[in-house]
N, C-alpha and C positions, 0 to 999 in steps of 0.2 A: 321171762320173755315179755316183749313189748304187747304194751295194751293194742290189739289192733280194731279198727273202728271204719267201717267198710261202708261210705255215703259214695258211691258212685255209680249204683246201680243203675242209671239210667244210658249207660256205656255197656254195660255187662253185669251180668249177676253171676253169681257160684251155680254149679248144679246140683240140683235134688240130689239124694242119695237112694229116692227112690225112683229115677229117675236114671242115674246111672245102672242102678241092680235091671230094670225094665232092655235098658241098651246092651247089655252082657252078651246074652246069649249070640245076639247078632253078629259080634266080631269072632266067633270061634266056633259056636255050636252050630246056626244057619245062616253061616256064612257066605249062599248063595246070591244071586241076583234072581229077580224074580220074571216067573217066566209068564208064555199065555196058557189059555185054558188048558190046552190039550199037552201042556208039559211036565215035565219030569216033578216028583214028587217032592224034591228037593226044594227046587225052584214055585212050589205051591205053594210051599209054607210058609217063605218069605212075600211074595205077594199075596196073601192073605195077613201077616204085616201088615203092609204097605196100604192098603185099599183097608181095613181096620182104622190103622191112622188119619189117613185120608177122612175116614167119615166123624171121625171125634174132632178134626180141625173144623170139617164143613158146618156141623151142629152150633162149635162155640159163636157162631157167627149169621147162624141160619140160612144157610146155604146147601146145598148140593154137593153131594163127594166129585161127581161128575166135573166142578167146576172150579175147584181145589188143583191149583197146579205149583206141585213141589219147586224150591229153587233152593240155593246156597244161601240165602239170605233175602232183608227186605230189598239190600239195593240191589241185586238182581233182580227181585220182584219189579222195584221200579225201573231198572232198565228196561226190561221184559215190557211192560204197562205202559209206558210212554213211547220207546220206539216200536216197541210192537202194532202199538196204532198207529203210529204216526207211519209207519214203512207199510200199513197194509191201506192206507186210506189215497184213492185216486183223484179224489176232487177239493178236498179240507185242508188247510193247511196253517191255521192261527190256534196256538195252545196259550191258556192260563195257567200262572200259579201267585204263590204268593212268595216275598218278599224273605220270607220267614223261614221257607223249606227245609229240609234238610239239604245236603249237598246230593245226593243221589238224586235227587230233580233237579237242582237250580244247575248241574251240570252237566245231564242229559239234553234238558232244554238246552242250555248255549251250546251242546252240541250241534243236536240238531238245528239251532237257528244259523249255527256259523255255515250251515250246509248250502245256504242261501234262498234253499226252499220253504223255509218255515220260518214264522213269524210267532215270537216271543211277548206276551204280556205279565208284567211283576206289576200286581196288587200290592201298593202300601198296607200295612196296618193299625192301629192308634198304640195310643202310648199302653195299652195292654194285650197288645199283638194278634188283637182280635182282626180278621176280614170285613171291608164292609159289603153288606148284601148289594148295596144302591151299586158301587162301585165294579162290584161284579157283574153285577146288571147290563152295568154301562160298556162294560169292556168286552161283553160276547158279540159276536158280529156271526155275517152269515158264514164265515171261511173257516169259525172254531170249530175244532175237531176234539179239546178234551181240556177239561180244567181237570186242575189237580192240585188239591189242598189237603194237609195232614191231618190229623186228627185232634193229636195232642201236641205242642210244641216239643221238644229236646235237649231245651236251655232252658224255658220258665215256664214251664208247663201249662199256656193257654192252651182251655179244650176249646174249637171251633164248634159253631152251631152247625154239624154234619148236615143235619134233619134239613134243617132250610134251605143249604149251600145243596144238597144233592135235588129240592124242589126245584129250583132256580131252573138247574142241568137238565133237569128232566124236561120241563116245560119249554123249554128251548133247544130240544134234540140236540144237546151236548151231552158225550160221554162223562164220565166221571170217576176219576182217582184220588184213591185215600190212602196216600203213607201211616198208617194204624200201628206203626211201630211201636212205638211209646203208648200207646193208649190199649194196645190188646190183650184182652182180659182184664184191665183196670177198669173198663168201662165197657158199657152194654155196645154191642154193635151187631143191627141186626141191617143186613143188607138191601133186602127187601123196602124194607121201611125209611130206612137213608134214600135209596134211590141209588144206591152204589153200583157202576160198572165195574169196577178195579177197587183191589185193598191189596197192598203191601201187610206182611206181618212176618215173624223172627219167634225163634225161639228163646234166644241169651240171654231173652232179657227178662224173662217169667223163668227162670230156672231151670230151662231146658239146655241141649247142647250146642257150642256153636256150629257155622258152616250147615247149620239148617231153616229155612223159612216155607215160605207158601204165598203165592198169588194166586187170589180170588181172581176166575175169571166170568161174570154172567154170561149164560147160555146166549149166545146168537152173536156178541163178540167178536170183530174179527182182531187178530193179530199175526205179526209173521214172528218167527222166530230171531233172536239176536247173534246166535252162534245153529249152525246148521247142524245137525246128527243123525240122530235115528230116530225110532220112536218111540223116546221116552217123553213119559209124561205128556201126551195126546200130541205128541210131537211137536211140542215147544220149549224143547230143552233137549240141549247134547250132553252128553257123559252119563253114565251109571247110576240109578238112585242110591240115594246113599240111606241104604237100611237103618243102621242103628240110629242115625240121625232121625229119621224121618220117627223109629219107635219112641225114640225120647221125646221127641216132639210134641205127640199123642198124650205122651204118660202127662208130660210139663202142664196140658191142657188141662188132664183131668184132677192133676191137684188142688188146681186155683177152687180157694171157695169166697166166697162173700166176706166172710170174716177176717180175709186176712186184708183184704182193700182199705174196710173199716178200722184197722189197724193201725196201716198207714197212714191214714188219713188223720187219724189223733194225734200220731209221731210230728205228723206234718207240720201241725198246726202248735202242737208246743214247741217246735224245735224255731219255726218261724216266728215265734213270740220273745224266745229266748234271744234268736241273736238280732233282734232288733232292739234288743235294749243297749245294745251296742252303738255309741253314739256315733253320728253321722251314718246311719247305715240306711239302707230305702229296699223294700222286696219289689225284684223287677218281676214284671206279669200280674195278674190278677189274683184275689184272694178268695176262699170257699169253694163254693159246688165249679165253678169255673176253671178251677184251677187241678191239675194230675195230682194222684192224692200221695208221691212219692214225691213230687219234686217240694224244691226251696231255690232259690236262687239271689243273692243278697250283693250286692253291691257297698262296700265298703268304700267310703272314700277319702282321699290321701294314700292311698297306701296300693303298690300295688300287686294282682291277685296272684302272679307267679309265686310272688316273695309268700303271700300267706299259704297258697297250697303246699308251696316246702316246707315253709315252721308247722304246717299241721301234717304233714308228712313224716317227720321229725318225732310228732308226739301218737304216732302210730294210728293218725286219721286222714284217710283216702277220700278226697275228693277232686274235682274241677276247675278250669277257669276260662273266662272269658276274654284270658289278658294276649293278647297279639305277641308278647315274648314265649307263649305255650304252646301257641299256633303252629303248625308248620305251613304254613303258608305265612306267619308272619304280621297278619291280617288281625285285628281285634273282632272280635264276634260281630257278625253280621245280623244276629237276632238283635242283640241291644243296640247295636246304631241305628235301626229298623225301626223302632219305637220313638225313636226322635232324642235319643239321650249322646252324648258327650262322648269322647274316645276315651275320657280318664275314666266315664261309666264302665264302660265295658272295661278297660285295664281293671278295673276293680272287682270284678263280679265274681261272684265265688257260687257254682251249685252245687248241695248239697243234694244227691239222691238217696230215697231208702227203698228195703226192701221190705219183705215180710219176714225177716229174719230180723231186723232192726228193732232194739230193744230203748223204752227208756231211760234205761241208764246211759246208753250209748250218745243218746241225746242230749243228756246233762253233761255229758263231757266233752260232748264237740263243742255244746253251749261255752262254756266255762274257758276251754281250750281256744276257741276263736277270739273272745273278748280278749284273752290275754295277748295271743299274739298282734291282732289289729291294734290292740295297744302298745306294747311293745313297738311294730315299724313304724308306726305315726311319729312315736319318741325322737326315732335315726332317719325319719324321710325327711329328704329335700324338699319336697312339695308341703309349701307352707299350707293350713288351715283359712 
């Protein structure tokens, strides 16, 4: 059997195994929906589940169980968080973000901007996809109603200066969202202390199950709902909690320990040493404490990154690209033209993500395996040197 070699955890990761055993019971033994106080016994024990989990997500984050509200995911979360406020606010009507987003913002926003009521700001970022504070500064007015900047990036892993961007918001009675997808659980996020009104977060990507996440909502918060229901979840969400999701989710949390961050973080950093010895190659984003301690992101040039994801596909190693032939939308990565680089940049750029499963050996041989292949298509590309 093929060697398989699995760098694309910043997409999805596998799940625990103790993590699926924790979800079991859920789909066959209390298989109920959970009910209110004064209900059936059945329906107890599943919401005691539910409101269990609920306070192991609110903790990892220092937060309030209260203020934990389950969704399908972070870009529900972020639907929820942006038009939630944007649809519950009578007088505000100018949002921030950056440049860099994920798509579950940059097309919420052009949603709502094309609504014609609201009014859209895209922060540049420098050539390491950092925000600038001045710049953010300059762009609140009295009409904003809520910036929203990620955490960790999703292509080249810049951690933004949370701490400062959430003083900014504060000090300027602006809301504040944080897509913390990528960054949850890789890094400290205490809400309080950010200044955080809103946080996006997901379970797939720490080990837990899909079709499960969580939006933080602070206490006093208004939002309307984005789809109408019942009263689930303090009634800002339609459809059914979804139990076992919600139990793995819980479990996924209380896995993570320190040690496996620190892991990554060495994987990271040899694997980034390795394939820059790869000539003509440049790591797009920042390097060390700045940087997500799973990502890599390497730009290869001459050659492009469709072609090397299949040759390492080929040699039974999963990973990404930034090339516009991968796209469905057809589009080269909007992260790396965002830094001020080249469309054959981005056709070029390959990321590598790990997890804490991710082994050094695994690493010598993506090493090893990419030089060959970037070698190899330079030989047969038409795009001369």
């Amino acid at each position: 059997m093929q060697k398989l070699v699995y760098l694309d955890n910043a997409t999805t990761t596998k799940l625990d195994p103790e993590v699926r055993k924790a979800m079991e019971p859920y789909f066959t033994e209390y298989y109920g929906l959970p009910t209110a106080e004064y209900g059936h016994s059945f329906g107890l024990k599943v919401k005691e589940a539910l409101e269990e989990a609920r306070e192991t997500v609110a903790k990892s984050i220092r937060a309030e169980a209260e203020e934990i509200v389950f969704t399908s995911g972070s870009e529900e979360s972020n639907n929820l968080a942006i038009k939630g406020t944007a649809w519950a606010s009578k007088d505000k009507s100018h949002l921030v973000t950056s440049k860099i987003e994920r798509m579950s913002v940059l097309n919420v926003m052009k949603s709502l901007e094309n609504t014609g009521r609201f009014k859209v700001s895209l922060l540049n970022v420098d050539g390491e996809g950092f925000v600038d504070l001045e710049k953010l500064k300059a762009a609140i007015n009295k009409e904003t109603l809520l910036v929203s900047v990620q955490h960790a990036n999703q292509e080249i892993g810049t951690i933004q200066d949370i701490v400062e961007i959430g003083k900014v918001c504060r000090d300027r009675g602006v809301l504040f969202h944080v897509d913390a997808e990528q960054s949850f659980t890789k890094l400290p996020i205490d809400v309080e202390k950010m200044n955080i009104d809103l946080l996006s977060i997901s379970a797939h990507l720490i080990h837990g199950p899909k079709g499960i996440g969580a939006l933080y909502k602070r206490k006093g918060v208004k939002l309307k709902p984005v789809l109408e229901g019942a009263y689930h979840e303090f009634g800002l969400r339609a459809g059914a909690e979804n139990i076992p999701g919600v139990v793995g989710f819980g479990k996924a949390v209380e896995l993570v320990e320190e040690t496996q961050i620190a892991h990554m973080r060495r994987l990271r950093d040899s694997l980034t040493e390795g394939l820059l010895k790869t000539s003509d190659s440049r790591l797009n984003g920042p390097k060390g404490d700045k940087r997500l301690c799973n990502n890599v992101n390497i730009t290869f040039k001459y050659v492009e990154g469709e072609a090397v994801l299949l040759h390492l596909d080929m040699r039974g190693i999963i990973v990404t690209t930034g090339s516009a032939c991968f796209s469905r939308t057809l589009e080269p990565s909007h992260v790396i033209l965002a830094l001020g680089l080249k469309h054959e940049d981005a056709h070029g750029s390959v990321r590598f993500s790990l997890s804490r499963y991710s082994t050094r050996e695994e690493m010598d041989y993506a090493i090893d395996n990419a030089k060959a292949v970037v070698e190899q298509l330079r030989r047969i590309s038409p795009v001369g040197r």
